[in-house]
Every structure is written in structure tokens, then in C-alpha cells.
C-alpha positions in Angstrom: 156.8 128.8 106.1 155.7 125.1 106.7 153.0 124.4 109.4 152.1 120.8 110.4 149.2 119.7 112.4 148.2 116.0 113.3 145.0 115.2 114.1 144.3 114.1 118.2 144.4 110.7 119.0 143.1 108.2 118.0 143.3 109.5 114.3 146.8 109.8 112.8 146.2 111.9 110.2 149.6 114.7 109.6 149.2 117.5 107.4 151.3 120.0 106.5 151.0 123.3 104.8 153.1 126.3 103.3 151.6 129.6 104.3 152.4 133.4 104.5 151.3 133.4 108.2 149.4 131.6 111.1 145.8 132.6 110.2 146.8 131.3 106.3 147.8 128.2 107.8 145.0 127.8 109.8 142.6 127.8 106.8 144.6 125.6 104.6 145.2 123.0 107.7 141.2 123.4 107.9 140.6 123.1 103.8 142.9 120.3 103.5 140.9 118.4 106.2 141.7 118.6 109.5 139.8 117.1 112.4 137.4 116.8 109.3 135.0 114.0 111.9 134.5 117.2 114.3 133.8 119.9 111.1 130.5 120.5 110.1 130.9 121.6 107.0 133.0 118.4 106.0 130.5 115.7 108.1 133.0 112.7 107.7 133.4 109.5 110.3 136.6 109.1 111.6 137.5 105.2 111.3 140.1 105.4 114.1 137.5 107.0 116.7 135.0 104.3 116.0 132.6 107.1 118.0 130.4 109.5 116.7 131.4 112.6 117.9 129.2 115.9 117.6 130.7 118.8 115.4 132.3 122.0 116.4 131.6 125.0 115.8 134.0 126.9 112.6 135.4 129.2 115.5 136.3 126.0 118.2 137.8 124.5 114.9 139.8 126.9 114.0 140.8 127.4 118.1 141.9 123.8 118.0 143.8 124.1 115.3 145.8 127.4 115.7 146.5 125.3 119.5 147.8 122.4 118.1 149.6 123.6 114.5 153.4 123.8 114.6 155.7 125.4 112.5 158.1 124.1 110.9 161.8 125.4 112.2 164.4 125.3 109.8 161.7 124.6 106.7 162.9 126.2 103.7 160.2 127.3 100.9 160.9 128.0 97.1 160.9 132.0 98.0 163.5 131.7 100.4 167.1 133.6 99.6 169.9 130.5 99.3 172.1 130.6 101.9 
């Protein structure tokens, strides 16, 4: 499957991800960056926000980001049967 998740605004960051599942796509959404101004463990500015903003916990991350992630409908992978 093919998840997406954009960043809130201001930021307009997309990212998108094949995973098995929702939690695998929460963690690769997470690893490849997301809301990476609010994670702790990343500790980057946002340019867009132009604010500091504190971090979040891993656990309100990866809340925000299972609420906001969207999979794709339709999305084929490599491992799906031709049809």
C-alpha cells in the first residue's frame, strides 16, 4: 500500500510511503521526516513556521501522524497481482 502524509500548515512538505500496514507507515512517515520541527529526536527548524515551536512527545508524534496519513486508493505496489 501507499500512504501519504503532508506536513500542517505552514510547512508543505508531502511524503509518501509503501508499507505492509498503518503502524509500518507510521514509522516510515516518522523516519523519513515528518513534522521533523515538532520531533525531538530530529530537532530541525521549520523555515515555513518562522516560530520555534516546542517538541512532542514520540507517542503525540506518532498520534498526529496516524490522524493525518492517508492511504492511497487505487495505488498499485510491485507485489500486487496484474489485473
Amino acid at each position: 500500500m501507499t500512504y501519504s502524509f503532508a506536513c500542517p500548515v505552514p510547512c508543505d512538505q508531502e511524503i509518501k510511503v509503501h508499507a505492509k500496514n498503518n503502524d509500518d507507515a507510521v514509522n516510515a512517515i516518522i523516519g523519513a521526516g515528518a513534522i521533523r520541527c515538532r520531533n525531538i529526536e530530529k530537532n530541525c527548524h521549520c523555515e515555513k513556521a518562522r516560530i520555534q515551536l516546542p517538541p512532542v512527545t514520540a507517542e503525540q508524534l506518532r498520534r498526529i501522524v496516524r490522524l493525518c496519513m492517508k492511504e492511497e486508493c487505487g495505488a498499485s505496489t510491485p507485489d500486487a497481482p496484474a489485473g
